[in-house]
DOKOL-991890 format. One line per 4 residues: number of its first residue (from 0); for each residue x negated, y, z of C-alpha. Coordinates in steps of 0.5 Angstrom, whole numbers. Each point is the difference from the previous one (the first is absolute). Example, Ala and Ser with C-alpha at 12.3 -4.5 7.8 and 13.67 -1.06 7.14 Angstrom:
% DOKOL-991890
0	-25 -9 16 | -2 7 -2
END
This chain:
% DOKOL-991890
0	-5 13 27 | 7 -1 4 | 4 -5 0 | 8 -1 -2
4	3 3 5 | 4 -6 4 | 8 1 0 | 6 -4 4
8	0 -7 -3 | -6 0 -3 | -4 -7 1 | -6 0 5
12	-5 -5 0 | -3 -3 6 | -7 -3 1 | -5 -2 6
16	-7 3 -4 | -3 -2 7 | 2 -4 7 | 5 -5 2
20	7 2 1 | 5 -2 5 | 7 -3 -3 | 4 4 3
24	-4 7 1 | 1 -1 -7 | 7 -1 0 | 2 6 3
28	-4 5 -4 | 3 -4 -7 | 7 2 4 | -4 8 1
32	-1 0 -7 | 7 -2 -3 | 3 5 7 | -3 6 -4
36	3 -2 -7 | -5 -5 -4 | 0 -6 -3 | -6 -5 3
40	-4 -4 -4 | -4 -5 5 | -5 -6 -3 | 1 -7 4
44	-8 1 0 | 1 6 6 | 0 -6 6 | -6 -4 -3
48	-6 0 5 | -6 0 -3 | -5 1 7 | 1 7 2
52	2 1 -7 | 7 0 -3 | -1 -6 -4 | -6 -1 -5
56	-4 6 -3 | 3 -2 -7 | 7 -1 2 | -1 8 3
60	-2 2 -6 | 6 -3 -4 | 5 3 5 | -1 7 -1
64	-3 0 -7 | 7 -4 -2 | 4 6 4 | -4 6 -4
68	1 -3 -7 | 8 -2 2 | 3 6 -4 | 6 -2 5
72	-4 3 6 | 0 6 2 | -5 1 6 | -4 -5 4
76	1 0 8 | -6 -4 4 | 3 -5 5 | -6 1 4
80	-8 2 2 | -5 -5 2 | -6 -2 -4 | -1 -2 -7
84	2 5 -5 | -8 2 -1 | 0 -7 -3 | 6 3 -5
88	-4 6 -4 | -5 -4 -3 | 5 -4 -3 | 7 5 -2
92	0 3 -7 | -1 7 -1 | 3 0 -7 | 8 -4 4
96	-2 6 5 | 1 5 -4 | 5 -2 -5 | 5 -1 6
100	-2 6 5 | 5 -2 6 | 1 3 7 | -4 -5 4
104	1 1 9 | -4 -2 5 | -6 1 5 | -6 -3 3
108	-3 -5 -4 | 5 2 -6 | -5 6 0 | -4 -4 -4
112	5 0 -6 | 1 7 1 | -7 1 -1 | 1 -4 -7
116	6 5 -2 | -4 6 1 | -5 -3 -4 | 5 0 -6
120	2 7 2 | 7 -3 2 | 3 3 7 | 2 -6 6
124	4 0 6 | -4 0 7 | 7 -2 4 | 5 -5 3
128	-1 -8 -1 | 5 -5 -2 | -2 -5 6 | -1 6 6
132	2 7 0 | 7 -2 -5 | 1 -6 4 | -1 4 6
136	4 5 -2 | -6 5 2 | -1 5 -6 | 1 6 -2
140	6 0 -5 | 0 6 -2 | -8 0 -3 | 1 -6 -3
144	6 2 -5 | -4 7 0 | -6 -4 -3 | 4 -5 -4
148	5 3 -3 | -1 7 0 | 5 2 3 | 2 5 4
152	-7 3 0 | -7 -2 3 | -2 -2 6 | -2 7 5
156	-2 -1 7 | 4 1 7 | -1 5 3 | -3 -3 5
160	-3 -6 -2 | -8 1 -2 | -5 4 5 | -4 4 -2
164	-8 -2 1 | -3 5 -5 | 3 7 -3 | 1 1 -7
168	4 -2 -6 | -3 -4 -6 | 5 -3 -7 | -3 -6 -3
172	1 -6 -3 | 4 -5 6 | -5 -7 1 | -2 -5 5
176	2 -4 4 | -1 -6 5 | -7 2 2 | -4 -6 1
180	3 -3 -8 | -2 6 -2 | -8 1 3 | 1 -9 -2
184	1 3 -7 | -6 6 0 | -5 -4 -5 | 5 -4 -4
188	4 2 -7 | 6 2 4 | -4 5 5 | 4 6 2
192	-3 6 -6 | 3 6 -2 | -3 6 -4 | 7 4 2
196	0 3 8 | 3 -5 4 | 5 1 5 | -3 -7 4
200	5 -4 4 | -4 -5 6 | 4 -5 4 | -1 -7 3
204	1 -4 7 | -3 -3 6 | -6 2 -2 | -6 3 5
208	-2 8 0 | -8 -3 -2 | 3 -4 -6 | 4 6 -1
212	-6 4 -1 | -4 -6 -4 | 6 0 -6 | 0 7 -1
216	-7 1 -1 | -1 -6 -4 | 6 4 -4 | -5 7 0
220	-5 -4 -2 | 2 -2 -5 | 2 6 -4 | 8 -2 1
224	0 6 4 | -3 5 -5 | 6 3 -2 | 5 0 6
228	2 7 1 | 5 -2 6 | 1 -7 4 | 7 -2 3
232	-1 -6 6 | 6 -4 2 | 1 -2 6 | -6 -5 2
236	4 -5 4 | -5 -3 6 | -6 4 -3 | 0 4 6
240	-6 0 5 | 1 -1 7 | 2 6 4 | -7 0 3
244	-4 -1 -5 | -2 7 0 | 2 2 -8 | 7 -1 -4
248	1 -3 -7 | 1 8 -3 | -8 1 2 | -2 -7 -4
252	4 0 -6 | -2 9 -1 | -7 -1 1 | -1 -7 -5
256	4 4 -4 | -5 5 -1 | 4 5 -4 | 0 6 4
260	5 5 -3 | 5 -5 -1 | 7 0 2 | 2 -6 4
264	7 -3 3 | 1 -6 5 | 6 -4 1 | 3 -1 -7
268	4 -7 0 | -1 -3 -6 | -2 -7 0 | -3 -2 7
272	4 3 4 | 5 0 7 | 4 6 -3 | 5 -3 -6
276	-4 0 -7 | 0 4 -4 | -2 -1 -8 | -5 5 -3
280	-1 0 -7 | -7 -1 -1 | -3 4 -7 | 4 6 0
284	-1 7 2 | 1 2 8 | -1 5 4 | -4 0 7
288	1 7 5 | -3 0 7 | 0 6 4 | 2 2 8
292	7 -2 -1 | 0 -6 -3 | -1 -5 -6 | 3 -2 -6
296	1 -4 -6 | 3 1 -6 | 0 -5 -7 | 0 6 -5
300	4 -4 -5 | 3 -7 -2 | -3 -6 0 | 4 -4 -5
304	3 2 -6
END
């Protein structure tokens, strides 16, 4: 199920499913959005303190329940990751979720919400927060409207932007995410599952190569992997070992993947990321192809309707 597409003028919601915000991060990304041509919606709730969370677990819930059934809402926008939209799931409607599929943005701990959505056969956006990457200004403009708006086309890889680690070209169904929110979902409702072959997007931050290989393989385990056909990395930002260590990144994540056979690329910058993020459309088709010359990545078809 795609959502409507996005259009200049078209209102956007934001909400804060999870951490705390800064007032004046939150700001300058609200200006972000009103910069690209829409109309922002943003709850007094936003600035509450709750903890580590953005306010109280019910307050949360309210927020981003109210924004689906808001007709005047086109496309939700999360201000930020953190801790907290786990609590979340239990507690959102599936029946509001489908009777108003719209556009959903975020990364990190949002994956917990894209993992709900995927459930519902409904296509979500790993891609730029409200209070980081728009605030900053360090994300992929093009991807985005590509994503939301369909238009021009869909996104397509750099020539130079992914490394091959091994060859081969697969076409599958684009899902994933953050991985220690995807191995933290495995045994739950919510856990990544697919009986289609799945193009599987893995990314995350600061996290060591040993917890790495322990994420993976807790995902291959428990039977998420069954039917992946090809894996796209993103860039891992502070996952590398020392130089000394004798072994890389590349050669931990390859071997707990266990899938011999399989085409896999490094680098792509979506979500956790140096490079400017890039949103993915996560539940469309995709395809993967590696080989001597390089890597590529190309959404296969649009992500909203």
């Amino acid at each position: 199920m795609r959502p409507p597409a996005l259009r200049p003028g078209d209102r956007v919601g934001v909400v804060a499913p999870a951490g705390p915000l800064k007032a004046d991060a939150l700001a300058r990304g609200v200006a972000e959005l009103r910069r690209l041509g829409f109309e922002v919606s943003a709850d007094e709730r936003l600035l509450e303190v709750d903890g580590f969370h953005a306010g109280s677990l019910e307050s949360r819930v309210a927020e981003l329940q109210g924004f689906l059934a808001d007709e005047s809402i086109a496309g939700i926008f999360c201000a930020r990751g953190g801790a907290g939209a786990f609590s979340l799931l239990p507690l959102l409607d599936p029946a509001l979720v489908k009777a108003y599929p719209k556009a959903l943005v975020g990364y990190s701990d949002i994956t917990f919400l894209h993992l709900f959505l995927a459930r519902l056969g409904i296509v979500a956006f790993q891609g730029p927060m409200v209070a980081w990457e728009l605030a900053s200004g360090q994300y992929d403009r093009d991807s985005l409207f590509a994503a939301l708006c369909g238009e021009p086309e869909p996104y397509a890889s750099g020539p130079d932007d992914l490394l091959p680690l091994r060859a081969g070209v697969a076409e599958g169904r684009l899902l994933g995410g953050c991985l220690s929110i995807l191995a933290a979902a495995a045994g739950t409702p919510w856990a990544m599952s697919s009986d289609e072959p799945v193009l599987l997007f893995l990314e995350d931050i600061d996290e060591a190569p040993y917890r790495i290989e322990r994420l993976i393989v807790q995902l291959r385990l428990s039977g998420a992997l069954r039917n992946v056909v090809g894996v796209l990395l993103g860039e891992f930002p502070g996952c590398s070992p020392s130089l000394d260590a004798g072994y890389s990144l590349e050669t931990v994540v390859l071997d707990a993947l266990g899938l011999p056979g399989v085409p896999v690329a490094l680098g792509q910058s979506s979500g956790h990321a140096r490079s400017p993020n890039v949103t993915l459309p996560l539940g469309v088709r995709a395809r993967l192809e590696c080989d001597d010359a390089g890597a590529s990545l190309r959404i296969l078809e649009p992500a909203v309707a």
